[in-house]
Legacy VTK file of the C-alpha trace (Angstrom):
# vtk DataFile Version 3.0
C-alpha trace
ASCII
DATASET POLYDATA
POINTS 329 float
14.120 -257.108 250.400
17.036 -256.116 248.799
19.454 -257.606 246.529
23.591 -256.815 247.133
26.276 -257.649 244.710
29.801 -258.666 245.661
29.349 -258.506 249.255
32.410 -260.323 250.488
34.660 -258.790 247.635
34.483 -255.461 249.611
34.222 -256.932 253.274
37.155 -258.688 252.747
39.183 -255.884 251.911
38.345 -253.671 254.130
38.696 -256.671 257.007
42.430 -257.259 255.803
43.095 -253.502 256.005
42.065 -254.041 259.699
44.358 -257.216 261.034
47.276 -257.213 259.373
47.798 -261.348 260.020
44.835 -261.562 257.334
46.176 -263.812 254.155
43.665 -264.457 251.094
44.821 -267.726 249.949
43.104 -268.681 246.300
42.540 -272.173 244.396
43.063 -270.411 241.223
39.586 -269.489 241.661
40.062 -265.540 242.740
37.566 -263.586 240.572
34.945 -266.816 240.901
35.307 -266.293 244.760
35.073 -262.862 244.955
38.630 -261.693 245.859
39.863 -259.986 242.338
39.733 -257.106 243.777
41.685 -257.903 246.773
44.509 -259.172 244.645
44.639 -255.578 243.103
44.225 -253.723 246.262
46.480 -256.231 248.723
48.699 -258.153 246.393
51.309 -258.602 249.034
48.791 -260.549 251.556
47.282 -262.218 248.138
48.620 -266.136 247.553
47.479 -268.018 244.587
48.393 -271.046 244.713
46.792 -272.886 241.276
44.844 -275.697 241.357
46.565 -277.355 244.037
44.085 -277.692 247.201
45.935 -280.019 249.070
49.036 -278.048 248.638
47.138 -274.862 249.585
45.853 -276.140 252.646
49.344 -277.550 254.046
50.486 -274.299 253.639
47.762 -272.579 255.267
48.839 -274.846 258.381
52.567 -273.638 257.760
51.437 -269.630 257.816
48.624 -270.616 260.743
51.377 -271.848 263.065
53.546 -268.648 262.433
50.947 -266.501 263.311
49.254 -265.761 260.057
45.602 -266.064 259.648
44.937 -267.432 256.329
41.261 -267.135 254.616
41.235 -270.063 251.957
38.742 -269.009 248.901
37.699 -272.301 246.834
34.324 -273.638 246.049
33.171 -275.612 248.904
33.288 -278.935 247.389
37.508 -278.329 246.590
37.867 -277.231 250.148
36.778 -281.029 251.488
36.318 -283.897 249.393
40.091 -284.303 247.457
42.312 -282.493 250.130
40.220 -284.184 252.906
43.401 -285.817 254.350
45.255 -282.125 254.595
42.283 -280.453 256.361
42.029 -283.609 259.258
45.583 -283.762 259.932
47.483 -280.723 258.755
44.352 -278.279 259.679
42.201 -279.835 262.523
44.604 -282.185 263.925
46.503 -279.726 265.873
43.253 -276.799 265.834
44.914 -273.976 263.481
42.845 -271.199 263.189
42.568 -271.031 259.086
39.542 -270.207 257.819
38.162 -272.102 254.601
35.286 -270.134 252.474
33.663 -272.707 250.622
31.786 -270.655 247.628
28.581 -272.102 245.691
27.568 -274.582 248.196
24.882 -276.945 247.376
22.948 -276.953 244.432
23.868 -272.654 243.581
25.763 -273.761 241.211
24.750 -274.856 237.964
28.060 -277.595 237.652
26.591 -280.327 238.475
27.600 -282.494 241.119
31.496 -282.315 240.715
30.702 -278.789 241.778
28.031 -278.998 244.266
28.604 -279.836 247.690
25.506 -281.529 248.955
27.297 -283.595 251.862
29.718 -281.592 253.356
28.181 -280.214 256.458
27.444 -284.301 257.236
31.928 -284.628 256.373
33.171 -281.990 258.292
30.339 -282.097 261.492
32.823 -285.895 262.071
35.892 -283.789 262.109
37.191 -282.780 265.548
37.962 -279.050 266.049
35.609 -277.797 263.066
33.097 -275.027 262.917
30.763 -274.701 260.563
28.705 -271.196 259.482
26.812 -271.461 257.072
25.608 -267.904 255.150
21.764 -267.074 254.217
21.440 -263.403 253.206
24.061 -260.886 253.051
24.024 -259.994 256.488
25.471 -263.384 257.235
28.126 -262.785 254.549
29.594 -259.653 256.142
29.470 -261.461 259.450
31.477 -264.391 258.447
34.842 -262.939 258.546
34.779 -261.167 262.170
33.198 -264.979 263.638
36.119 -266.775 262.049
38.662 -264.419 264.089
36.702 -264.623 267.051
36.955 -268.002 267.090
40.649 -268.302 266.205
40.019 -272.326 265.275
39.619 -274.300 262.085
35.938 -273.224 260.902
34.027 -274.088 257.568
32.143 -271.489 255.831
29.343 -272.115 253.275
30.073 -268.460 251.473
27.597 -267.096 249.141
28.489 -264.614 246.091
27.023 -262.898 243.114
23.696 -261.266 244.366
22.516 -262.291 247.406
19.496 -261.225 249.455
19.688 -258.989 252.351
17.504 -260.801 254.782
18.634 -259.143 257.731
19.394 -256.134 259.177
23.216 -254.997 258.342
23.057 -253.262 261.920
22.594 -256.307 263.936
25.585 -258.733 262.604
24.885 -262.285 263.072
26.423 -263.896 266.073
28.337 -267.373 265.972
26.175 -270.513 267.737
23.067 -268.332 267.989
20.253 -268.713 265.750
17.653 -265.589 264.350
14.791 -265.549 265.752
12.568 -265.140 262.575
8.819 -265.524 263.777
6.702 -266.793 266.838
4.866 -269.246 267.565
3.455 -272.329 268.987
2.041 -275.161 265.938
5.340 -275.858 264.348
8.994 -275.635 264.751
10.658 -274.324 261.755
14.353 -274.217 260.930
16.052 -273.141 258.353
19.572 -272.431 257.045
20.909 -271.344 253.328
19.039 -270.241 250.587
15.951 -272.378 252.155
15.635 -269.449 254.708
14.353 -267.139 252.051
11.940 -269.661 250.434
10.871 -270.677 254.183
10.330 -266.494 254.903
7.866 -266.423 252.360
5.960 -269.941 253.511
5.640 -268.938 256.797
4.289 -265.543 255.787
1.522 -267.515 253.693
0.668 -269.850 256.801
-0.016 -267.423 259.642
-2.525 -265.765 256.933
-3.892 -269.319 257.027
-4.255 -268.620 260.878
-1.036 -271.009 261.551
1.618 -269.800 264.275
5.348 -270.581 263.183
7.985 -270.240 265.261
10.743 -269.837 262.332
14.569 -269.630 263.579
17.525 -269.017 260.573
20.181 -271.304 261.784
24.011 -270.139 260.659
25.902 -272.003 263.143
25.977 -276.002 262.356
28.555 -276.988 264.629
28.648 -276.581 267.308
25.111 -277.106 267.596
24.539 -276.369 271.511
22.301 -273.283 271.070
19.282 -272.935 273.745
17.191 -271.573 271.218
17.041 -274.743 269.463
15.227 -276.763 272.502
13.078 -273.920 273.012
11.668 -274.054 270.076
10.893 -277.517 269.869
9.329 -277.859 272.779
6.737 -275.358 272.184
5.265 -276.918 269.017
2.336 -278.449 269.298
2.211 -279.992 265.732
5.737 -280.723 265.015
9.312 -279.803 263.743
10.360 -278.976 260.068
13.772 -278.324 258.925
14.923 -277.336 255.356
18.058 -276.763 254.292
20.326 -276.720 250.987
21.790 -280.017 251.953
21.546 -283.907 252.286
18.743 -284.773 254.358
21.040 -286.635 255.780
24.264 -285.461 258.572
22.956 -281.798 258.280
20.708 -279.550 259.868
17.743 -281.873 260.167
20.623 -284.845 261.420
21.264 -282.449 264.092
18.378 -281.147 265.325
16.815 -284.589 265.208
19.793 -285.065 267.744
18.768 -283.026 269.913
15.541 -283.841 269.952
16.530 -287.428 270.860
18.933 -286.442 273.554
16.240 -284.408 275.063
13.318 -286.805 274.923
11.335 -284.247 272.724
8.816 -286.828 271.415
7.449 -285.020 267.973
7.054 -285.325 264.288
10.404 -284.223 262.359
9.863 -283.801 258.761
13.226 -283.353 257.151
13.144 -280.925 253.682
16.441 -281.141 251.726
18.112 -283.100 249.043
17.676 -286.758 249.380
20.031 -289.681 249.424
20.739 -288.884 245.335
23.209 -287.470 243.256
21.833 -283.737 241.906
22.775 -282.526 238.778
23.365 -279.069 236.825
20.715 -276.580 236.073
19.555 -273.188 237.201
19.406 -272.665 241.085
15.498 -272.003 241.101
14.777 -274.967 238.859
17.233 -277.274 241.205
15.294 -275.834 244.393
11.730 -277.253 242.945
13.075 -280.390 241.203
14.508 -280.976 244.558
12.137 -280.105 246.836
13.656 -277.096 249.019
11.410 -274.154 248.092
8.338 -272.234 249.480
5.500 -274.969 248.055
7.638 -278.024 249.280
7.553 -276.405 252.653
4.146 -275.906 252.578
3.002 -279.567 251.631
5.488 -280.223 254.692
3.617 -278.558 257.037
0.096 -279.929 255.344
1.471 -283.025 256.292
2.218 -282.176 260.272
-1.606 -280.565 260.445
-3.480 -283.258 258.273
-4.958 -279.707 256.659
-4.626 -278.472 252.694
-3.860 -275.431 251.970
-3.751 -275.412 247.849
-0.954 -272.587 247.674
0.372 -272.076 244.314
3.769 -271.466 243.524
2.800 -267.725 241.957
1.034 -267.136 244.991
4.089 -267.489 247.197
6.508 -265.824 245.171
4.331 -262.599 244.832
4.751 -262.245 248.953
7.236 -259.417 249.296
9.441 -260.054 252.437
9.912 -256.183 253.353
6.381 -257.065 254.386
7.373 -259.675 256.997
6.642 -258.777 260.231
10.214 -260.125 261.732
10.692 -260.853 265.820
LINES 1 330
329 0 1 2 3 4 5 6 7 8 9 10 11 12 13 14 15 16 17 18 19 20 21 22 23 24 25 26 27 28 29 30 31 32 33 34 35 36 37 38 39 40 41 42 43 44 45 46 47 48 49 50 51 52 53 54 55 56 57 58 59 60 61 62 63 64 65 66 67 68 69 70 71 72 73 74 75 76 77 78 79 80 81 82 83 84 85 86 87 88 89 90 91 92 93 94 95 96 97 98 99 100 101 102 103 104 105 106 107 108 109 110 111 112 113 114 115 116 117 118 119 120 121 122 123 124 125 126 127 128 129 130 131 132 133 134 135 136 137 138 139 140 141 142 143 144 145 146 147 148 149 150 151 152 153 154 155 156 157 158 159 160 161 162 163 164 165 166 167 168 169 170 171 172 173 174 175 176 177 178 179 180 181 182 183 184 185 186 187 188 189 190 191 192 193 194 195 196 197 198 199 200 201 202 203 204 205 206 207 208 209 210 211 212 213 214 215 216 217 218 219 220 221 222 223 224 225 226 227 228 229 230 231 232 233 234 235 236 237 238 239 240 241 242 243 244 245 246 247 248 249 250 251 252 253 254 255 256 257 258 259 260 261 262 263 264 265 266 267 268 269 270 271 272 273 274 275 276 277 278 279 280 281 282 283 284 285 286 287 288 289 290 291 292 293 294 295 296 297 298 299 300 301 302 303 304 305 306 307 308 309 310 311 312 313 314 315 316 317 318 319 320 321 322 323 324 325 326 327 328
């Protein structure tokens, strides 16, 4: 696995360069969200506008509706909880295609919870017109911007910065509403989405050595939520479904795929791994991911649970497993 640095500071740029009705639209946030550079390189397609949200996202509905494509960069939680009113009516009211990169999302940031956005996929899944993508390795980064002009709508994207995994394959982009077929198998459903996919890459790798088949599948796309893959998977598993994801446990991933299981009659186990109905607080990321229960030994206990088996896997154990070992789909 590797690690990649500033990912969407250098896609961006060279995306812009490519469709000139590309605006970078900043929260006085600019270096934090990874467009510095872009301001140096593009100034004249580069709008700061302070630390003004609601302001910044009427105007992206002013440049939208003259034909401008505007990519707002803010940490997710500014993007939805204050200017909330600006993004239903000015935004998704009358389906302008602006695209709002919501950096740090969930608990990968250590400012507590004025910072971290634990509930937002479970806001904006209630908002008519919205898409959500939400990124898990770097792959997903670089495929963000190309999927939010494809779409040409209002879409919602959990961005990640700093160093950030490479997963994936950088030759096979990820595709909007289709989720990545990770592993296999038939004893449990797994879905993940986030960080959680690289904590649930390294679980699953420990349970087939345990003679357990997973079929794993990375979920990006969280509305809409109408991908085949998803029923597929669910009704092959004989044991039951997991999901895990950097989120409330409730109105996210497992909210929706618990959907679906109910509109299709699939009568299993869901076991739900995420943040429950509390407030989180500041720390480091891989402290917050075990006081929290979304890592690799919290999905393992999961999946204990759904077998009636133990396993006794120790959190050294798991993080020793080197994923350019995983034997991907």
């Amino acid at each position: 696995m590797q690690i990649e640095k500033n990912v969407h500071s250098n896609n961006i740029i060279q995306f812009a360069e490519k469709h000139k009705e590309v605006l970078v639209m900043s929260a006085d946030l600019g270096t934090s969200c990874e467009v510095g550079e872009f301001a140096k390189k593009l100034p004249e397609r580069y709008l700061s506008m302070g630390i003004a949200e609601q302001n910044m996202l009427g105007w992206a509905a002013g440049l939208a509706k003259e034909g401008f494509h505007p990519f707002l960069h803010t940490f997710a939680v500014f993007l939805y909880r204050r200017p909330l009113d600006q993004l239903e009516m000015s935004i998704a009211y009358p389906n302008l295609p602006v695209a709002l990169l919501g950096f740090v999302p969930g608990i990968t940031t250590p400012g507590g919870i004025t910072h971290q956005s634990i509930e937002d996929v479970g806001i904006m899944r209630t908002i008519p017109n919205m898409n959500i993508f939400d990124c898990g390795d770097a792959t997903d980064v670089e495929s963000a911007l190309e999927i939010c002009r494809e779409i040409n709508a209002p879409i919602y994207v959990r961005m990640l910065r700093g160093a950030v995994p490479r997963l994936f394959d950088p030759n096979e982009p990820t595709t909007f509403n289709k989720g990545r077929l990770l592993s296999e198998g038939t004893d449990i459903a797994l879905f993940s989405s986030s960080i959680c996919t690289e904590e649930a890459m390294r679980a699953t790798s420990y349970l087939e050595k345990q003679g357990l088949s997973v079929q794993h599948v990375h979920i990006t796309t969280l509305k809409p939520f109408t991908d085949p893959l998803v029923l597929e998977t669910l009704e092959k598993a004989k044991y039951g479904v997991i999901t895990m994801e950097n989120h409330s446990v409730i109105g996210g991933l497992g909210t929706s795929v618990g959907e679906v299981m109910l509109e299709n009659r699939v009568n299993k186990e869901l076991i739900k791994i995420g943040i429950n109905d509390e407030w989180t607080h500041g720390a480091a990321k891989p402290y917050l991911m075990k006081k929290y229960g979304i890592d690799a030994l919290s999905l393992i206990k999961a999946v204990e649970k759904l077998v009636d088996d133990k396993f006794d896997a120790t959190e050294d154990e798991l993080e020793a497993i080197r994923l350019e070992d995983y034997d991907r789909v």
